[in-house]
C-alpha positions as CSV (number, residue, x, y, z in Angstrom):
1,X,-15.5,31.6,82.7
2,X,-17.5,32.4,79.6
3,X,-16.9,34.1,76.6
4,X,-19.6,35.2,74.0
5,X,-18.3,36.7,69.8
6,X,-19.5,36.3,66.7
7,X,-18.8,33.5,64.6
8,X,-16.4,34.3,62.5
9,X,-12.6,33.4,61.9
10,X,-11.5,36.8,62.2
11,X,-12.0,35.7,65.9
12,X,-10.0,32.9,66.3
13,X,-7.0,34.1,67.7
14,X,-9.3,35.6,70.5
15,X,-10.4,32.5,71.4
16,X,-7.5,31.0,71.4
17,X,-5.9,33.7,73.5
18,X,-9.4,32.8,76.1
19,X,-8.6,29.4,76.0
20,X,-5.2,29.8,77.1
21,X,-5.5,32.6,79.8
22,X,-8.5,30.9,81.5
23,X,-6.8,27.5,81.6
24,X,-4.1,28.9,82.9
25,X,-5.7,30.8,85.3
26,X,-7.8,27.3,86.6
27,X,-4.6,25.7,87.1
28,X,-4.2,23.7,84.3
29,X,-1.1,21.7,83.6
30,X,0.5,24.1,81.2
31,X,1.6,20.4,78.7
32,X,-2.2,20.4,78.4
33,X,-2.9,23.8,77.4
34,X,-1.9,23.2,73.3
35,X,-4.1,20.6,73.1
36,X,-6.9,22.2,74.7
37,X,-6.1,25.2,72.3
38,X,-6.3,22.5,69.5
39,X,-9.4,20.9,70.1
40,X,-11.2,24.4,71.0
41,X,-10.1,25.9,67.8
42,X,-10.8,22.9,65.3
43,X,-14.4,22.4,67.3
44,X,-15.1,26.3,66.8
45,X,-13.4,26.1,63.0
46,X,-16.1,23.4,62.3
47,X,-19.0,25.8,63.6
48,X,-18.4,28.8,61.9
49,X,-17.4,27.0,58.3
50,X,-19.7,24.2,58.5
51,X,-22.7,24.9,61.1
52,X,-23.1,28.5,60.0
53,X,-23.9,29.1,57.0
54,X,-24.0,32.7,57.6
55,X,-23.8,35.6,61.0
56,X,-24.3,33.3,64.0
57,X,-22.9,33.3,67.7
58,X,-20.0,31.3,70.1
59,X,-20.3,31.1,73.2
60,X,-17.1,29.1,75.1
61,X,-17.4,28.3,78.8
62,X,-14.4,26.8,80.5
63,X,-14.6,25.3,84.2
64,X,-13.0,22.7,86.2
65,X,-14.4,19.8,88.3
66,X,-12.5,17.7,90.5
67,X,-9.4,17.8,88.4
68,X,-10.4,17.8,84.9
69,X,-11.1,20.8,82.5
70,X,-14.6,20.8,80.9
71,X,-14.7,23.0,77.7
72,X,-18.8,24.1,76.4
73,X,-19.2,25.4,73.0
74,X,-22.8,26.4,72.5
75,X,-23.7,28.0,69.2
76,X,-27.2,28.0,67.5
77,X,-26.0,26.6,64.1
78,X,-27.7,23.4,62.4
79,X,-28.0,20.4,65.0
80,X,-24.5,18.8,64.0
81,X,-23.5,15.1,66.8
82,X,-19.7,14.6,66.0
83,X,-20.5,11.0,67.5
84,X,-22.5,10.3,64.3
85,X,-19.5,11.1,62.0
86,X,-17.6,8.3,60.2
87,X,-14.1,7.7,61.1
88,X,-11.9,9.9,59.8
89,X,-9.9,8.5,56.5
90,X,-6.6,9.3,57.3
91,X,-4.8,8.6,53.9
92,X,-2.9,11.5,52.4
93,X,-5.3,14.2,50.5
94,X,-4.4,13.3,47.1
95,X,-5.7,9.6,47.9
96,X,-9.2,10.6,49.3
97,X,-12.3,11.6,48.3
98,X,-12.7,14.4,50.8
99,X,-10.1,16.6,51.6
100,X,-11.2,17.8,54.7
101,X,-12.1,15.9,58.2
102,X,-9.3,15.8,60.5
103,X,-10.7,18.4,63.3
104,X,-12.6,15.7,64.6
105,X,-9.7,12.7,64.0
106,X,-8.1,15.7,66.4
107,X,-10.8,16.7,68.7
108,X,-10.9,12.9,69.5
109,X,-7.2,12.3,70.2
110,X,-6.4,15.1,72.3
111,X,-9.7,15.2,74.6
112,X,-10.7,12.2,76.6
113,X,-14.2,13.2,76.7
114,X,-16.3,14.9,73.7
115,X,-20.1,14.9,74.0
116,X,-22.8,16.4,72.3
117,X,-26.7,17.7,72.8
118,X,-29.1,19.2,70.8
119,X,-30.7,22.5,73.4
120,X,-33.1,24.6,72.5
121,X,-31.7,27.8,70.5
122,X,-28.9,24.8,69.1
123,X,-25.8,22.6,70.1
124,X,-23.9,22.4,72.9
125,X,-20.3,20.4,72.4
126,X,-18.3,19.7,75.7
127,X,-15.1,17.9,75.9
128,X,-13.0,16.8,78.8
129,X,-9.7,16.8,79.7
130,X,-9.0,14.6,82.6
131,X,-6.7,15.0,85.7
132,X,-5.1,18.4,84.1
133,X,-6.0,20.6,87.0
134,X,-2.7,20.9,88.9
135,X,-4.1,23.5,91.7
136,X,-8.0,23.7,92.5
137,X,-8.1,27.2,92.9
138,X,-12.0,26.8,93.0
């Protein structure tokens, strides 16, 4: 299932309500579903603050194979490979240099499977959550 909006945070809460209503709808484990709502929302966070730096567009696909949940987030922001990032420093705020960089400390510990690929008109991010499909409906 796919979903297409502009990148903006006023958005958010629409994707989050896609997110949930589609996995639910593929038959995903419903202890799964606030993670998957977690990962999707700090990965599409991360695009719109840091990959646009203004207008752009999301587009979310969600799809099951075998029983596991892929997630795609394609946007045509700045080529951006989370696997390149250094590990996150997860001292308290007032002890680091950088306030920020937990989405992807978070993307990584509730996915099992986050990849990324430069396409043509941008990036494409999927991540994988395995063995969360309770009923193949497709």
């Amino acid at each position: 299932m796919l979903l297409k909006l502009k990148a903006d945070l006023k958005n958010l809460s629409q994707i989050r309500d896609f997110v949930a209503d589609t996995a639910a709808d593929l038959g995903v484990a419903p202890g799964s579903l606030e993670d998957l709502r977690l990962a999707v929302d700090e990965a599409v966070t991360n695009i719109i603050t840091h990959g646009y730096g203004g207008p752009g567009d999301i587009e979310l696909e969600l799809g099951v194979e075998a029983s596991d949940l892929f997630v795609r987030i394609r946007d045509h922001a700045e080529s951006f490979d989370p696997s390149l990032a250094q590990t996150t420093d997860l001292r308290p705020p007032g002890e680091r240099d950088n306030p920020g960089g937990y989405g992807l400390f978070l993307m990584r510990s509730v996915m099992d499977e986050i990849a990324h690929r430069k396409i043509e008109t941008g990036n494409e991010l999927t991540m994988i959550k395995r063995d969360v499909v309770l009923n193949k409906i497709h």
